[in-house]
TORBAVEX-849329 format. One record per atom (N, C-alpha, C, O): atom name; residue number from 1; y, x, z. Coordinates in nm, 3 decimals, always signed. Layout:
site pos north east up
CA NUM Y X Z
...
This chain:
site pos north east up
N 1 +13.140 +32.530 +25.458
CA 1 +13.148 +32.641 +25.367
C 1 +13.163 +32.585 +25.225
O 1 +13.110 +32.485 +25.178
N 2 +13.231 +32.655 +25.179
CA 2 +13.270 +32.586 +25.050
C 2 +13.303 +32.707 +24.958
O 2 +13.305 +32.823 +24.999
N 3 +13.337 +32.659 +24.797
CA 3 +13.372 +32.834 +24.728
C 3 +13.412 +32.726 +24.563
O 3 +13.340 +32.646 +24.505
N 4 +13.537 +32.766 +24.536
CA 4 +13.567 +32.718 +24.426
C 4 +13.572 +32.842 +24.288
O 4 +13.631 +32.950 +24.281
N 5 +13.488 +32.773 +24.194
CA 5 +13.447 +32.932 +24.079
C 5 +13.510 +32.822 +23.950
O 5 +13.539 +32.704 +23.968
N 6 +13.521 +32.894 +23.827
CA 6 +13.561 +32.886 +23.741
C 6 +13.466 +32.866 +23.588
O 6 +13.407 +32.972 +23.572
N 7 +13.436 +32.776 +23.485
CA 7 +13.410 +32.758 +23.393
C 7 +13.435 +32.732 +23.295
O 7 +13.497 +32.631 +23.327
N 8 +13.442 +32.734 +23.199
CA 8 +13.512 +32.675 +23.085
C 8 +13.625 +32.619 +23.090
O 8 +13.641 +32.501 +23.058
N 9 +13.751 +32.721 +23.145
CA 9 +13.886 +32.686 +23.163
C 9 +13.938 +32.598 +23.245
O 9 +14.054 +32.558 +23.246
N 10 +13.785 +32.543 +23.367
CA 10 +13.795 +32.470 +23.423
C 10 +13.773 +32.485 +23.572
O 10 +13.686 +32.572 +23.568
N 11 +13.794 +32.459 +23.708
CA 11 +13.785 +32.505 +23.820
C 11 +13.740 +32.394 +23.879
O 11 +13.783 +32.281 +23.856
N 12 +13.625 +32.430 +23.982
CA 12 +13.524 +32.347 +24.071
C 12 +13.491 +32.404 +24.214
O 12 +13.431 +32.508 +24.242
N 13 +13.540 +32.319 +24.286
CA 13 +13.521 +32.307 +24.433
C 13 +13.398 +32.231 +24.511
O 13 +13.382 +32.113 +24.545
N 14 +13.316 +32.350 +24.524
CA 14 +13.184 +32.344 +24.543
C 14 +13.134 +32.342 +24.696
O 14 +13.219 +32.361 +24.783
N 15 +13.004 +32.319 +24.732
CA 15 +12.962 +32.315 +24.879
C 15 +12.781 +32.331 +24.816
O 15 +12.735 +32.279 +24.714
N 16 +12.719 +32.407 +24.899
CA 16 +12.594 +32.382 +24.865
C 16 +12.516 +32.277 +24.912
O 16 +12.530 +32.237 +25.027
N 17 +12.411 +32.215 +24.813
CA 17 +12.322 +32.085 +24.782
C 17 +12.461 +32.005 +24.693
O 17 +12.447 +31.889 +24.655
N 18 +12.541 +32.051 +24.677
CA 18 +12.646 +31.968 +24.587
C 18 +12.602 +31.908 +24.427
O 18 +12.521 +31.978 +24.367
N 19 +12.641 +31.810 +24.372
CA 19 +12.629 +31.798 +24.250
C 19 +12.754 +31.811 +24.190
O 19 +12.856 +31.778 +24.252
N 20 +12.760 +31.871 +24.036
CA 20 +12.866 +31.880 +23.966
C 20 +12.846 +31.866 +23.827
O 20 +12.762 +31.939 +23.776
N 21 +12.901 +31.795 +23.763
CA 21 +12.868 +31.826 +23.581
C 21 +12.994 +31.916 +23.552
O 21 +13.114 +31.910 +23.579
N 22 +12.913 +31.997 +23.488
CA 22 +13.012 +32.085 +23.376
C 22 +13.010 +32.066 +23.228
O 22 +12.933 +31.981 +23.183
N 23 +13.098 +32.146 +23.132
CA 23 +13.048 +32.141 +23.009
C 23 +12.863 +32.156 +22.998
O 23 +12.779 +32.185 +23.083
N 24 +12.853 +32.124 +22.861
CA 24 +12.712 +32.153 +22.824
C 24 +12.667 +32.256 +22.812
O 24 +12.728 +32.344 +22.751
N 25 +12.543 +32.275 +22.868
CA 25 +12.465 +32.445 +22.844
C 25 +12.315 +32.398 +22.755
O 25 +12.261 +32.287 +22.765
N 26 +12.270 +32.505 +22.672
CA 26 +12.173 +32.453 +22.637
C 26 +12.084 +32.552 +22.705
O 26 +12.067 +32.669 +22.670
N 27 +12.015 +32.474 +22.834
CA 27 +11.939 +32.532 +22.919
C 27 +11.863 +32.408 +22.943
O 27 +11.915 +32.297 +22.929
N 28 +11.707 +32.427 +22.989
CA 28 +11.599 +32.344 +23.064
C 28 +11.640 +32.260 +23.137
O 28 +11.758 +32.294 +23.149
N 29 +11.621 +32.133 +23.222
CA 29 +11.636 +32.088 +23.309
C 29 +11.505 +32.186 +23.413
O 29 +11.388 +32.221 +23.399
N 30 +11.613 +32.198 +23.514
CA 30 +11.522 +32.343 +23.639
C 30 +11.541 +32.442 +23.617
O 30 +11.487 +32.511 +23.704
N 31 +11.619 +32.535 +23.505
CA 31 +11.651 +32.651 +23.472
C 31 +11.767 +32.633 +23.579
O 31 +11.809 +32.531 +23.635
N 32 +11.813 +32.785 +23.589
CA 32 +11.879 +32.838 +23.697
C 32 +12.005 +32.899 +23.614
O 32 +11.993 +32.958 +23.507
N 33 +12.108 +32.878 +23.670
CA 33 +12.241 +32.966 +23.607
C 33 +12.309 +33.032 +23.716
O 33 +12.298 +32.988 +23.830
N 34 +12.387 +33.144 +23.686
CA 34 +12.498 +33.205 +23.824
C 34 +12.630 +33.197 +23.749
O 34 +12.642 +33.228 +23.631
N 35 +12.722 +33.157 +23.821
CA 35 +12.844 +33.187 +23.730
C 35 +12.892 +33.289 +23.877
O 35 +12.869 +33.282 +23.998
N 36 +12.967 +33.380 +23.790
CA 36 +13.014 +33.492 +23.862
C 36 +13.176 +33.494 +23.870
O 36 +13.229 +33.582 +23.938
N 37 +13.247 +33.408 +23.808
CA 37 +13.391 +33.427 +23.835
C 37 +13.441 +33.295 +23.937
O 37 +13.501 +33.192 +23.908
N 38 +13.380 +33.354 +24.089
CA 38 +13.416 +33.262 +24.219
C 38 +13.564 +33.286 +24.241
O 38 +13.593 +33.405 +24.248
N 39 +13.642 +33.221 +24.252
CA 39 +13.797 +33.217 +24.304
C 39 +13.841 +33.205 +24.438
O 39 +13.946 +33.256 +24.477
N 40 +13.771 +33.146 +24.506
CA 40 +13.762 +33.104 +24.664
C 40 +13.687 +33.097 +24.710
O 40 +13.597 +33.036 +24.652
N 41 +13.657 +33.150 +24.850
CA 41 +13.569 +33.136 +24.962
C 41 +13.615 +33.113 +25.045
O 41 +13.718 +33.169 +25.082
N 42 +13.540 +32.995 +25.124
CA 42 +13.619 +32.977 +25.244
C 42 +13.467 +32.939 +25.372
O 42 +13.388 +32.854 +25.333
N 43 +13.450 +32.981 +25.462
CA 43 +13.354 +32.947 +25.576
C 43 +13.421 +32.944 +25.697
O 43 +13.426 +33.049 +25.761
N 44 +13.476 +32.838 +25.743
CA 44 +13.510 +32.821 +25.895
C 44 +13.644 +32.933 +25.884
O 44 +13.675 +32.966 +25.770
N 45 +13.702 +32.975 +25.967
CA 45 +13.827 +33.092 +25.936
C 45 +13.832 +33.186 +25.869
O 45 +13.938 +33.249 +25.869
N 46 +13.697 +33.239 +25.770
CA 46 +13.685 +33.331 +25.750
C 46 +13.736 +33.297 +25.548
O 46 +13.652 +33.266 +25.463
N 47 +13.848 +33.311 +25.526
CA 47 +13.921 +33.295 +25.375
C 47 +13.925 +33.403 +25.292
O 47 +14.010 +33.492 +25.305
N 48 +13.819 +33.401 +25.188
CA 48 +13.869 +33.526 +25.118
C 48 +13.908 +33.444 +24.959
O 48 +13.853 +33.344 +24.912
N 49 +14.024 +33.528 +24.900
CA 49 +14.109 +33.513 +24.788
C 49 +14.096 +33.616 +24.682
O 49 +14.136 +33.727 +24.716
N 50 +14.044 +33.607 +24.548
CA 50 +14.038 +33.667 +24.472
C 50 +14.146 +33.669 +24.369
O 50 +14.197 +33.565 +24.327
N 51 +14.176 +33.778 +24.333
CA 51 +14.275 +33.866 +24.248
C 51 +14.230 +33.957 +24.135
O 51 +14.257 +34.077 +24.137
N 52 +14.145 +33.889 +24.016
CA 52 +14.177 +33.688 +24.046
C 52 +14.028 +33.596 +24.078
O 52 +14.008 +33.479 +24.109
N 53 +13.913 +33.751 +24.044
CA 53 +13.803 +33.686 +24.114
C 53 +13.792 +33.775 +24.240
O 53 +13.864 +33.869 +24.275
N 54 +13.655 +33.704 +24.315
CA 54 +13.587 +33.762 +24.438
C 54 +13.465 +33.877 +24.342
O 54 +13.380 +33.835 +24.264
N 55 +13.488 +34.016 +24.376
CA 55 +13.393 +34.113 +24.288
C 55 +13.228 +34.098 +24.405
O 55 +13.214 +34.131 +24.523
N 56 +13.141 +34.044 +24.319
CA 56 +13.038 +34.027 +24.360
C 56 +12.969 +33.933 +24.419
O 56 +12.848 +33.932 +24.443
N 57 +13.063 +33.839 +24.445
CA 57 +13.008 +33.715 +24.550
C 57 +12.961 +33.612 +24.352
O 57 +13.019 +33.639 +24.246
N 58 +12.873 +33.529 +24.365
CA 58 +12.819 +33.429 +24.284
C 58 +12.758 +33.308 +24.327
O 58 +12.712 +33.295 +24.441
N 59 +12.757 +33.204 +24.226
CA 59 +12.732 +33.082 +24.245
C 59 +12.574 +33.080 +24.192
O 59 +12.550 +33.114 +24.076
N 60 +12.477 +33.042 +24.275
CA 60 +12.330 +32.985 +24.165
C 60 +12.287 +32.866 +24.174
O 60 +12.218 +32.830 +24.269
N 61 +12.326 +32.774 +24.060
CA 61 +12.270 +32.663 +24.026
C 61 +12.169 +32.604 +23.987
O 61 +12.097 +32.680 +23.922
N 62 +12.120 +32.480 +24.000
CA 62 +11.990 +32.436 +23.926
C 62 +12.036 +32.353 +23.832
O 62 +12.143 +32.299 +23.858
N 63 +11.983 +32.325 +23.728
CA 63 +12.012 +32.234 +23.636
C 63 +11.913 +32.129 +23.619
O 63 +11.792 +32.131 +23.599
N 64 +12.000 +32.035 +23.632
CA 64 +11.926 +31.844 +23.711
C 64 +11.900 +31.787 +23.635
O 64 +11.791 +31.730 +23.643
N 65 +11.989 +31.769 +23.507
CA 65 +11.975 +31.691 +23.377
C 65 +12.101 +31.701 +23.282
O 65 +12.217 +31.727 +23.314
N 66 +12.042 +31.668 +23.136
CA 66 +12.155 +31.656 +23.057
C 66 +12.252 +31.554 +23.004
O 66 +12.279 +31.541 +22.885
N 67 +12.323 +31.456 +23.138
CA 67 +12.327 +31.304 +23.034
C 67 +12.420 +31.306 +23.006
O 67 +12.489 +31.408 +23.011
N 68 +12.477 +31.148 +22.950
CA 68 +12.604 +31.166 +22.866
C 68 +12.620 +31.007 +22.902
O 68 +12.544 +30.915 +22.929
N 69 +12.782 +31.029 +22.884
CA 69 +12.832 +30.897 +22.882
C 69 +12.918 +30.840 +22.742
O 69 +12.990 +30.913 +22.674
N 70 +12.897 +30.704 +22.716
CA 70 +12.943 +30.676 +22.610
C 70 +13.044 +30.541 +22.634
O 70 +13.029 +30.432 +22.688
N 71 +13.176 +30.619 +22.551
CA 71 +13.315 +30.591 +22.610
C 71 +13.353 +30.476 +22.458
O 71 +13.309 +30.508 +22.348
N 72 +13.431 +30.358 +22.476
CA 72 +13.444 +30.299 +22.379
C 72 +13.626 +30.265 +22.354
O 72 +13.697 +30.195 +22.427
N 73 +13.645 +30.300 +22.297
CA 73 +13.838 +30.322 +22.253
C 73 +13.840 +30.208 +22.170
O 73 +13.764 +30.217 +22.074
N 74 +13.935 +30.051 +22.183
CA 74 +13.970 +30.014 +22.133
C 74 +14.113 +29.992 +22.140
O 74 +14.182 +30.017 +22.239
N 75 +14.162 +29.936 +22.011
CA 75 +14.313 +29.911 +21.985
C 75 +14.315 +29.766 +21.923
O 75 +14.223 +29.714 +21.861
N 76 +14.432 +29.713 +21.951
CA 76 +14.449 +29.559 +21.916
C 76 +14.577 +29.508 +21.941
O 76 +14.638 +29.495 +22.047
N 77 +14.614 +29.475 +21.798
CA 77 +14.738 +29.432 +21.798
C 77 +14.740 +29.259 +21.809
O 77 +14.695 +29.198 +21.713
N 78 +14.780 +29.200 +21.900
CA 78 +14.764 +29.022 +21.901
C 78 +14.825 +28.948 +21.761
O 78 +14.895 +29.042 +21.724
N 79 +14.842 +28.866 +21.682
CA 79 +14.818 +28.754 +21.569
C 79 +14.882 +28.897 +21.466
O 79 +14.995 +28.887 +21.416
N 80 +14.822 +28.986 +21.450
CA 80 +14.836 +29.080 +21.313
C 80 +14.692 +29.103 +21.274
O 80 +14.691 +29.191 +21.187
N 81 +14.570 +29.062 +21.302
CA 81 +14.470 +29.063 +21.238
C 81 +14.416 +29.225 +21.229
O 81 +14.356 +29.284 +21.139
N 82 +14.464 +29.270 +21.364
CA 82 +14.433 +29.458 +21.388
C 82 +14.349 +29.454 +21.518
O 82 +14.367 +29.387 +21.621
N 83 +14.244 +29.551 +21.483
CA 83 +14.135 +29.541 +21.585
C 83 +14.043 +29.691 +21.510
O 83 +13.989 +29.701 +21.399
N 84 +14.055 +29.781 +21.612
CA 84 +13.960 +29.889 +21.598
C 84 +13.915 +29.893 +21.700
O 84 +13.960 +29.843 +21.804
N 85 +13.763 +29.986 +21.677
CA 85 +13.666 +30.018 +21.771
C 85 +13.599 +30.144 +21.767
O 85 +13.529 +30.171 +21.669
N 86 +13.611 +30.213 +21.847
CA 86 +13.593 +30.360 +21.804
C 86 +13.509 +30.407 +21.917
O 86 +13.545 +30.358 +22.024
N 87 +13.388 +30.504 +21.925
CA 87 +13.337 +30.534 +22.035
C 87 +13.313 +30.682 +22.094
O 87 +13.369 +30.730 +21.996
N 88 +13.289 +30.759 +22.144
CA 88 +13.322 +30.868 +22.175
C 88 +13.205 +30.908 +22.315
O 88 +13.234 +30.855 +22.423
N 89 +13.086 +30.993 +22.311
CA 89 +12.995 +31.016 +22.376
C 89 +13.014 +31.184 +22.402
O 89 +13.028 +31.266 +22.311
N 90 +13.011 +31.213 +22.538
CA 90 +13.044 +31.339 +22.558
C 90 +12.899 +31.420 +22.667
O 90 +12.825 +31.377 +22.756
N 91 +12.913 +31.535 +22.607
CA 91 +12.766 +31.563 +22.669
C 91 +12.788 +31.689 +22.763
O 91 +12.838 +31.799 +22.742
N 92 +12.727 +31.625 +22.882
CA 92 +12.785 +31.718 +23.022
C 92 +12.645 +31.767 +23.038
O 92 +12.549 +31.717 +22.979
N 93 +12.638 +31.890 +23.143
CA 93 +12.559 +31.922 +23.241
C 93 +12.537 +31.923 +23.361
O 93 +12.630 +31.987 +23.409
N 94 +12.455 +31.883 +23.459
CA 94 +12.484 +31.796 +23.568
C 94 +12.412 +31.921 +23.631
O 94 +12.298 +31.958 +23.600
N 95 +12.506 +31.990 +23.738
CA 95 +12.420 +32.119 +23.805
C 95 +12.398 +32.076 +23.960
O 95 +12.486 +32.014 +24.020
N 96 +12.282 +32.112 +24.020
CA 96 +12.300 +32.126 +24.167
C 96 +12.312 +32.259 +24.272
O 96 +12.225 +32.341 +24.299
N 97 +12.428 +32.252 +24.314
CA 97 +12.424 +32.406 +24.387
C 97 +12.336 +32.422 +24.452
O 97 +12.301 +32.328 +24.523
N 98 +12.264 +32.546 +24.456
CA 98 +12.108 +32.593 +24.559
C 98 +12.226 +32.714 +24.618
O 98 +12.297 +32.635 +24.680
N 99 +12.263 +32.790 +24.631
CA 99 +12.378 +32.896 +24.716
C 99 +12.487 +32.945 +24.688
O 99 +12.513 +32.980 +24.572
N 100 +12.560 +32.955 +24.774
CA 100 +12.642 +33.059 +24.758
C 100 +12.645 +33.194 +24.815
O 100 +12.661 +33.226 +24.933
N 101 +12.627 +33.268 +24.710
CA 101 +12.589 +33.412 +24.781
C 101 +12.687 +33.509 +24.777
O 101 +12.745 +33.519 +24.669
N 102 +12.724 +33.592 +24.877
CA 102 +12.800 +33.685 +24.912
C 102 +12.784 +33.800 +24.833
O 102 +12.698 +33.805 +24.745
N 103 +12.873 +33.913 +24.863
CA 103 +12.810 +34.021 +24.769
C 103 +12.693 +34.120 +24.877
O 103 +12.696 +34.141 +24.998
N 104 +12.626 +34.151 +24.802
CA 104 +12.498 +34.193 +24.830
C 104 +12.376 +34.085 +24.888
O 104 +12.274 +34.125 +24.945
N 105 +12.400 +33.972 +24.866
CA 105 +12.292 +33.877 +24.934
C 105 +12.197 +33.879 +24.828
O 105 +12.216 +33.957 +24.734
N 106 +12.107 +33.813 +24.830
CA 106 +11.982 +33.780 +24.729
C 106 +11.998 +33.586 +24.751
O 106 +12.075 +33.543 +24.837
N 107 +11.928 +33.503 +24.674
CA 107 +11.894 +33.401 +24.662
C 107 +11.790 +33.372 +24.715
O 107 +11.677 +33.405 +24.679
N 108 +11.835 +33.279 +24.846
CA 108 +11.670 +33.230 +24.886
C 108 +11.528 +33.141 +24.801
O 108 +11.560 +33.086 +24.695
N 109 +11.424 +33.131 +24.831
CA 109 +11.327 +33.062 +24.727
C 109 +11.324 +32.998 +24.696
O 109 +11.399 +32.928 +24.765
N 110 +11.265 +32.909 +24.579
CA 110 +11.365 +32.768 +24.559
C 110 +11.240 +32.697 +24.624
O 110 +11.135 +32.762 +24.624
N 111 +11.238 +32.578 +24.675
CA 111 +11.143 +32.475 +24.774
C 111 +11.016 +32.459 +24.665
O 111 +11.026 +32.439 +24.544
N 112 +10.907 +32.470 +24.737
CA 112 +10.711 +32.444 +24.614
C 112 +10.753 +32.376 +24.560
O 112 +10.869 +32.365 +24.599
N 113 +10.731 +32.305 +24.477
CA 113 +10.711 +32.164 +24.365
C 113 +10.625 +32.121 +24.449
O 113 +10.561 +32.185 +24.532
N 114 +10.625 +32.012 +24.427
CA 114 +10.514 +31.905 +24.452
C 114 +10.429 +31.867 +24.380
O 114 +10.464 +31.807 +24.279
N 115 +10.276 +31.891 +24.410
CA 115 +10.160 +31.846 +24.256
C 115 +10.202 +31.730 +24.271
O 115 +10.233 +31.654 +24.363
N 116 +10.196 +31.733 +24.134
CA 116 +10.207 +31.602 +24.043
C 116 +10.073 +31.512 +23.995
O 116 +10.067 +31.389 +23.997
N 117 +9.973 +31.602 +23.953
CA 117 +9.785 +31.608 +23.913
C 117 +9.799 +31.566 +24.020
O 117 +9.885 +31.554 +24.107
N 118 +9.602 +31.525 +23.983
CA 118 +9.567 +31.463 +24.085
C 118 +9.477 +31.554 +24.175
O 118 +9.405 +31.635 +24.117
N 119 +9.474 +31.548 +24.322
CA 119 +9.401 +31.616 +24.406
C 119 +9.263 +31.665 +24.383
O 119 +9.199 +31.610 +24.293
N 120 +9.217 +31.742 +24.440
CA 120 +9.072 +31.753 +24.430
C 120 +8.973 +31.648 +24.519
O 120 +8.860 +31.607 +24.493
N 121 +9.055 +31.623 +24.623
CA 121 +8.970 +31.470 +24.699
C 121 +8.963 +31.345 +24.603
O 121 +8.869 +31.269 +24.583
N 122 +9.070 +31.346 +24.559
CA 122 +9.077 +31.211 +24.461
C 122 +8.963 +31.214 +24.321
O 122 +8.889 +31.123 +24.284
N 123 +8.978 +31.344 +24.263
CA 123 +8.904 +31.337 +24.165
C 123 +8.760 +31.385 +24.143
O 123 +8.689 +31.374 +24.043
N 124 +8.738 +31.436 +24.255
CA 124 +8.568 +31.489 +24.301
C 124 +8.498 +31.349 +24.309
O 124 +8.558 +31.254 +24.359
N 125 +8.363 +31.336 +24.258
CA 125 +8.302 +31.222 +24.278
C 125 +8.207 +31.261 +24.354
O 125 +8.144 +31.366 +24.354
N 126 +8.197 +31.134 +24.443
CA 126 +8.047 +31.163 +24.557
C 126 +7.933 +31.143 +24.542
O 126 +7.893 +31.027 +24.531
N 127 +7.865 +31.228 +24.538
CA 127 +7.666 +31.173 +24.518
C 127 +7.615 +31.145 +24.625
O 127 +7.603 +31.192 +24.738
N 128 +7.580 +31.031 +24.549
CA 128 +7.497 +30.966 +24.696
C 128 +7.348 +31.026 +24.720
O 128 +7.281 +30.990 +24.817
């Protein structure tokens, strides 16, 4: 199952537990987004095609982290004494698909967290 949706002039071919960076959002890492303009669905034979979206079907993402990569552009001309260095850092959002939902579905729960603190066995002290 798969479903390709649309962002920032840009189109992504998705599967759920997928990772994807998109442009930047200024959202939490663990905040949740839906983008709603899905273009394709596809599950086993069953193909639906939007004209030019699918009305109602949506994407809900988690948001993993914000990193960035930093890109370095140089130019160099050999015995002319030319040498630039220029650098260029671009800042993505790295989403993980949690569903793709149909129209009328709901979003299933997202999985407990895991305590992080420490237990109550660990930190209870024993009297002797």
């Amino acid at each position: 199952m798969y479903a390709v949706f649309e962002d920032g002039s840009r189109q992504y071919r998705v599967s759920e537990g997928d990772r994807v960076k998109v442009d930047y959002r200024d959202a939490a890492a663990g905040a949740q987004l839906d983008f709603k303009r899905v273009l394709l669905y596809q599950n086993g034979d069953e193909t639906q095609v939007g004209r030019p979206t699918i009305e109602g079907m949506r994407i809900v993402a988690d948001v993993v982290d914000h990193p960035s990569i930093k890109l370095y552009i140089q130019h160099f001309r050999r015995r002319k004494n030319y040498r630039r260095l220029k650098g260029h850092r671009q800042h993505y959002t790295e989403l993980q698909i949690r569903n793709i939902l149909l129209p009328g579905m709901e979003p299933s729960a997202p999985p407990p967290a895991a305590p992080t603190g420490a237990t109550p066995e660990t930190s209870a002290q024993k009297v002797p």
